[in-house]
ROZAVO-455021 format. One record per residue: x, y negated, z negated of N, C-alpha, C in turn; residue number from 1; residue in one letter. Coordinates in steps of 0.1 Angstrom, whole numbers, plus 5000, padded with zeros to 4 digits. Layout:
residues N
<node n_X="X" n_Y="Y" n_Z="Z" ca_X="X" ca_Y="Y" ca_Z="Z" c_X="X" c_Y="Y" c_Z="Z" drenro="NUM" vexkol="A"/>
...
This chain:
residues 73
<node n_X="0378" n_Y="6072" n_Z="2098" ca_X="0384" ca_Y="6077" ca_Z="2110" c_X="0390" c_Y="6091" c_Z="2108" drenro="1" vexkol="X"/>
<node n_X="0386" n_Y="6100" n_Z="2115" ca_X="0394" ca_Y="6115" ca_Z="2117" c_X="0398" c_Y="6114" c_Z="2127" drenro="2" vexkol="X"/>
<node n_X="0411" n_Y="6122" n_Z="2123" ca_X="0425" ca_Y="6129" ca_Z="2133" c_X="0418" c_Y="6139" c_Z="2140" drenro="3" vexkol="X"/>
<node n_X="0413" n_Y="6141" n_Z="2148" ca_X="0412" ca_Y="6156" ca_Z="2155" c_X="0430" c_Y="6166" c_Z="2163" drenro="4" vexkol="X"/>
<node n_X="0436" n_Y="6177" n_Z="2161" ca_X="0445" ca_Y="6177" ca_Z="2171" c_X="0439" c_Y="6186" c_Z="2182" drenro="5" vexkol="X"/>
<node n_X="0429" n_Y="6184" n_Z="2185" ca_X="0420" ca_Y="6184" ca_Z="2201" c_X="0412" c_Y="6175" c_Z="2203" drenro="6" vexkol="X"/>
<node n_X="0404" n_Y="6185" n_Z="2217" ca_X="0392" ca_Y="6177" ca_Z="2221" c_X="0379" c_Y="6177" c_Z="2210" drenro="7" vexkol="X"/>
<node n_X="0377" n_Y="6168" n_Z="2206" ca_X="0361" ca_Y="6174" ca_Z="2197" c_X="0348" c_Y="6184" c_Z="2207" drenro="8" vexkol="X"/>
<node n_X="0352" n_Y="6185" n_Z="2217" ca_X="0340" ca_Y="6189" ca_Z="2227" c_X="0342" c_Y="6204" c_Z="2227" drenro="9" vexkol="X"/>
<node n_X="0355" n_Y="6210" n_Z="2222" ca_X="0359" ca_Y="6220" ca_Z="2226" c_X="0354" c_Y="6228" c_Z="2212" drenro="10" vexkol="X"/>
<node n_X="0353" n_Y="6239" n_Z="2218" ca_X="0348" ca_Y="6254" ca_Z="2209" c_X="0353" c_Y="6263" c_Z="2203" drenro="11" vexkol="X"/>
<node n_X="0358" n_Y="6270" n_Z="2193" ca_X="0357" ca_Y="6281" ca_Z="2186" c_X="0374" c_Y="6280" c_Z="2188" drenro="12" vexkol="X"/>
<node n_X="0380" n_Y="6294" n_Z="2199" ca_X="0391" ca_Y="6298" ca_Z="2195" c_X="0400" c_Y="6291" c_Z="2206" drenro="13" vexkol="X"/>
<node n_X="0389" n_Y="6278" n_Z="2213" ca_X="0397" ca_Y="6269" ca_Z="2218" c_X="0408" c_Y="6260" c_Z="2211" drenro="14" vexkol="X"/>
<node n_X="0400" n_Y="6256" n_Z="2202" ca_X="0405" ca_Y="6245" ca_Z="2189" c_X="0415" c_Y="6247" c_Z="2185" drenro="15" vexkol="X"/>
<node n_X="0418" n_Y="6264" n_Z="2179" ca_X="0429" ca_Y="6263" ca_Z="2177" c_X="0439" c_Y="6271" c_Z="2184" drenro="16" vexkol="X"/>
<node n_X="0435" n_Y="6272" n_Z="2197" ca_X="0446" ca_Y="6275" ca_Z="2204" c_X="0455" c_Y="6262" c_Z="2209" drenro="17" vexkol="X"/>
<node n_X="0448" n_Y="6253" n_Z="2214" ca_X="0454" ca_Y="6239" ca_Z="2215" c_X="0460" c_Y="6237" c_Z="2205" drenro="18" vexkol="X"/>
<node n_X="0456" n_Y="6237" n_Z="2193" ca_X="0466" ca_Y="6232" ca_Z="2182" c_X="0481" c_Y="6242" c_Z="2181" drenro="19" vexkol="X"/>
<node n_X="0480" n_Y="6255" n_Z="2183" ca_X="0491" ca_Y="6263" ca_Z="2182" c_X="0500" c_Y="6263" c_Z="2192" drenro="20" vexkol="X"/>
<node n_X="0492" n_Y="6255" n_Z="2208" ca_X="0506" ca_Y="6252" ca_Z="2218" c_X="0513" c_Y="6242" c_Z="2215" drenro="21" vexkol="X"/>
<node n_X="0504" n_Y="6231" n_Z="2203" ca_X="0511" ca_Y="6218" ca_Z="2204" c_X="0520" c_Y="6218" c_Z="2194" drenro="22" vexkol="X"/>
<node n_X="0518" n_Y="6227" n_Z="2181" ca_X="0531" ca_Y="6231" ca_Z="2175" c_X="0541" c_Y="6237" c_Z="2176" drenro="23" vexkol="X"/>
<node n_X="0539" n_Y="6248" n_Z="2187" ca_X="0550" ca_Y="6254" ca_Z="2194" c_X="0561" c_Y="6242" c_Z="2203" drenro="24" vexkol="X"/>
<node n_X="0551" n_Y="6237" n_Z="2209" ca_X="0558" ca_Y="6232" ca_Z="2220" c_X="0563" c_Y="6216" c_Z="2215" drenro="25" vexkol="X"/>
<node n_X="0561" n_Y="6212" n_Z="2198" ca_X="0569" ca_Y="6203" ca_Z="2191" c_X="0578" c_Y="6213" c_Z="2185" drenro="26" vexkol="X"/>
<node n_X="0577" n_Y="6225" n_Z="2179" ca_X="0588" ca_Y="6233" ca_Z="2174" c_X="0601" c_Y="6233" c_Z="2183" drenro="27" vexkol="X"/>
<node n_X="0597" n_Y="6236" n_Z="2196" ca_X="0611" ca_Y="6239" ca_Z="2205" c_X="0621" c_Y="6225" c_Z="2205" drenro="28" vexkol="X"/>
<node n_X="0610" n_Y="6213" n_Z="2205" ca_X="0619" ca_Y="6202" ca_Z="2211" c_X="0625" c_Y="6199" c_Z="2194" drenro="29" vexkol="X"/>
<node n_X="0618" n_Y="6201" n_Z="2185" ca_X="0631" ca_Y="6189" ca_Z="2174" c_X="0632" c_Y="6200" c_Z="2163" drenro="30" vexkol="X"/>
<node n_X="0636" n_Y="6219" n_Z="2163" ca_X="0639" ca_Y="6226" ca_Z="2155" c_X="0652" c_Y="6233" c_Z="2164" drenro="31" vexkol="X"/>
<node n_X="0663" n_Y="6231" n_Z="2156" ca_X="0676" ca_Y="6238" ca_Z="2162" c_X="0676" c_Y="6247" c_Z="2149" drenro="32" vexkol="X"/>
<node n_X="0682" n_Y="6260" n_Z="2152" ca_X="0683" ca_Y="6269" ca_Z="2145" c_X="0700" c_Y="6270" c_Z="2141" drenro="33" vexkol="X"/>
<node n_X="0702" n_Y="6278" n_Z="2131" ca_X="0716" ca_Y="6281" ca_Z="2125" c_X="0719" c_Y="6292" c_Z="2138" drenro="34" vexkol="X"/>
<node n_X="0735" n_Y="6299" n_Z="2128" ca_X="0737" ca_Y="6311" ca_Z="2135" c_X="0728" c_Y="6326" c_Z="2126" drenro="35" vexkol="X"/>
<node n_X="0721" n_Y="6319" n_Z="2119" ca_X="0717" ca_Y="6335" ca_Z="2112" c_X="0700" c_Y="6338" c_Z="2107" drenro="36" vexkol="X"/>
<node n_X="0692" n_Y="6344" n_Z="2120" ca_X="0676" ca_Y="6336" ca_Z="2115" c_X="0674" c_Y="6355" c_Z="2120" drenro="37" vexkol="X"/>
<node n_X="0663" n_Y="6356" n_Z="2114" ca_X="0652" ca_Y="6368" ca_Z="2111" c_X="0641" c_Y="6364" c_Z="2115" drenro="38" vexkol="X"/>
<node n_X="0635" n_Y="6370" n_Z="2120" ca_X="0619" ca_Y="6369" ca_Z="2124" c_X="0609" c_Y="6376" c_Z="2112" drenro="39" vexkol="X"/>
<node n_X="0601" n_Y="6374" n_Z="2106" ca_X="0598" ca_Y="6387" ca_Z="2094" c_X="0576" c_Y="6382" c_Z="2097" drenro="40" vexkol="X"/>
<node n_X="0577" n_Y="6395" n_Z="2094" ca_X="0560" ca_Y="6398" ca_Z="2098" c_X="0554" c_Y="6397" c_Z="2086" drenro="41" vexkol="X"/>
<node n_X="0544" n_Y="6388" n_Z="2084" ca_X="0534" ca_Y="6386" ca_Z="2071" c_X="0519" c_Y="6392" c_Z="2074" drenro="42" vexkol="X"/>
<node n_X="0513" n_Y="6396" n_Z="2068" ca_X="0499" ca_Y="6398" ca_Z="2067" c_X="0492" c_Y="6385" c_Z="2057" drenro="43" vexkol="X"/>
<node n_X="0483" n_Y="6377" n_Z="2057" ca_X="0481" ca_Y="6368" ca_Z="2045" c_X="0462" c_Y="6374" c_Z="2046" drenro="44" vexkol="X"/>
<node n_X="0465" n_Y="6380" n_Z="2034" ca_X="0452" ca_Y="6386" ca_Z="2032" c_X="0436" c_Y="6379" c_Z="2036" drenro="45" vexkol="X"/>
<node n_X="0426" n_Y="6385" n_Z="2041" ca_X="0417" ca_Y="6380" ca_Z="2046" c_X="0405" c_Y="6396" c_Z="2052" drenro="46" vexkol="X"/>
<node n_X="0393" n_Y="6391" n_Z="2042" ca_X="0382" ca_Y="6400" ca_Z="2044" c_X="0372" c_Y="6393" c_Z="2056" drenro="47" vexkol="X"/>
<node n_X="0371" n_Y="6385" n_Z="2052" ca_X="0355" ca_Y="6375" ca_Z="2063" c_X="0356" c_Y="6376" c_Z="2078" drenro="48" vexkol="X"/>
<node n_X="0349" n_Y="6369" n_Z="2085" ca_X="0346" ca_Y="6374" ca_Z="2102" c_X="0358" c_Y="6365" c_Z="2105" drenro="49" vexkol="X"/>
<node n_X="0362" n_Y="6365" n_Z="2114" ca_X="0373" ca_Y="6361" ca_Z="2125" c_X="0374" c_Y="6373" c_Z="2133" drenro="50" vexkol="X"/>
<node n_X="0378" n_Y="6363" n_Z="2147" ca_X="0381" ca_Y="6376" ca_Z="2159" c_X="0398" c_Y="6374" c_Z="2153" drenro="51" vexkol="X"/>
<node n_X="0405" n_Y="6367" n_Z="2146" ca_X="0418" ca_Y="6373" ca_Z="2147" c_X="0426" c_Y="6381" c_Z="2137" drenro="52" vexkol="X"/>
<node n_X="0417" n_Y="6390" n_Z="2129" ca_X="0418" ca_Y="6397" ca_Z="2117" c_X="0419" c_Y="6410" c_Z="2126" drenro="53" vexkol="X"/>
<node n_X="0434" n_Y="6414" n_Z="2115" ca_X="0443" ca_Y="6427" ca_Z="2119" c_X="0436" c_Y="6439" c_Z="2110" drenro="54" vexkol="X"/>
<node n_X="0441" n_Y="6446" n_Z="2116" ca_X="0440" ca_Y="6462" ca_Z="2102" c_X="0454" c_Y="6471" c_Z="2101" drenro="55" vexkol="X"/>
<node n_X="0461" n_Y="6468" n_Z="2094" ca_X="0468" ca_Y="6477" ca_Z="2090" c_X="0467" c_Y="6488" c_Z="2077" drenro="56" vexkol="X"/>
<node n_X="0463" n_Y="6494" n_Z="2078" ca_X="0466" ca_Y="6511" ca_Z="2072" c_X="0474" c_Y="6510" c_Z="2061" drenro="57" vexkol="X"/>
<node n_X="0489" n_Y="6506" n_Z="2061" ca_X="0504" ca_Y="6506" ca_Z="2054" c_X="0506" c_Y="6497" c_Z="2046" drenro="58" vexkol="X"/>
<node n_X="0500" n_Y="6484" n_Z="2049" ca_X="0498" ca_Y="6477" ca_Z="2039" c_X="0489" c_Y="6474" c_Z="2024" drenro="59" vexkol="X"/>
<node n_X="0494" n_Y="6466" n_Z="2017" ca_X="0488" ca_Y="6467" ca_Z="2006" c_X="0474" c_Y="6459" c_Z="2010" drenro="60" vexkol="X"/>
<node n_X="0477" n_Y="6447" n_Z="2013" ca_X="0468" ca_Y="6438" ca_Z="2018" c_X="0461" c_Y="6441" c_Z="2035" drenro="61" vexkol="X"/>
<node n_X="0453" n_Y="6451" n_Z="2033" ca_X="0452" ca_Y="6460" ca_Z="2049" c_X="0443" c_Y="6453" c_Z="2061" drenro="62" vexkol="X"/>
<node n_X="0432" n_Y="6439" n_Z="2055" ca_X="0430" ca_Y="6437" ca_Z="2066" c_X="0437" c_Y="6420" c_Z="2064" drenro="63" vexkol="X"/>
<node n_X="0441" n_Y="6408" n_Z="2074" ca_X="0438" ca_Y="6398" ca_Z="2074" c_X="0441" c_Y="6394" c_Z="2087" drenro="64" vexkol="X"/>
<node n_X="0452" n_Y="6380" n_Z="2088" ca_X="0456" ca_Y="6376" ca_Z="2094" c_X="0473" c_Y="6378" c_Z="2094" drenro="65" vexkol="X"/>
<node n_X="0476" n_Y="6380" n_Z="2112" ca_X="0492" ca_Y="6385" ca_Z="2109" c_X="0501" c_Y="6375" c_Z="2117" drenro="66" vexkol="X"/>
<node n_X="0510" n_Y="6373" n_Z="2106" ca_X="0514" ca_Y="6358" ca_Z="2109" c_X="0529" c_Y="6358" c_Z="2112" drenro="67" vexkol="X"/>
<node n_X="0538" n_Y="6352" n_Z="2116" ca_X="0554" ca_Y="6360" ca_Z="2119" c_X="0564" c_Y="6345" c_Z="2114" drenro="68" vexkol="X"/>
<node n_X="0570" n_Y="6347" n_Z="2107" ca_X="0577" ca_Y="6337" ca_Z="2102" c_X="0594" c_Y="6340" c_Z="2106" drenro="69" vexkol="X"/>
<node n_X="0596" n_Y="6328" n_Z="2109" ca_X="0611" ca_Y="6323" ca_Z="2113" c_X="0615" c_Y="6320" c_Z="2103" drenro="70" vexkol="X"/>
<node n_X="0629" n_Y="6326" n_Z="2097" ca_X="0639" ca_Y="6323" ca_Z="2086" c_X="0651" c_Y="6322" c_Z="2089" drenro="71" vexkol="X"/>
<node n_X="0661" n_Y="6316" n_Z="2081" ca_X="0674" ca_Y="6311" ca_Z="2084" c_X="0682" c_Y="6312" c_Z="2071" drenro="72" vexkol="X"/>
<node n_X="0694" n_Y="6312" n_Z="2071" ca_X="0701" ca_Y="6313" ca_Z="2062" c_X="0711" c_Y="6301" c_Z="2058" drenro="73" vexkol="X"/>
């Protein structure tokens, strides 16, 4: 038996968009935050085809995926 977290019928950048509302939208309901959180921007390196590969210039790691992480103290 496989878990799918979609439809199996669905396509490409469907798949995981559904998966990224259903995280979101469990993140809001059972993550309470402190009083002291940063947002901080990652690049996690990546050469191959994807439509969601970035290019930055300034970085060391210049092309991949750009990812944004919630931190707390």
């Amino acid at each position: 038996m496989l878990l799918h977290p979609c439809d199996v019928k669905d396509k490409g950048a469907d798949k995981f968009n559904k998966l990224i509302e259903k995280v979101m939208k469990n993140c809001a309901r059972y993550y309470y935050t402190s009083s002291y959180i940063i947002i901080d921007e990652r690049i996690i390196s990546f050469r191959g085809k994807q439509e969601y590969i970035i290019y930055n210039a300034q970085q060391p790691s210049k092309y991949g995926f750009c990812s944004y992480i919630l931190t707390e103290s």
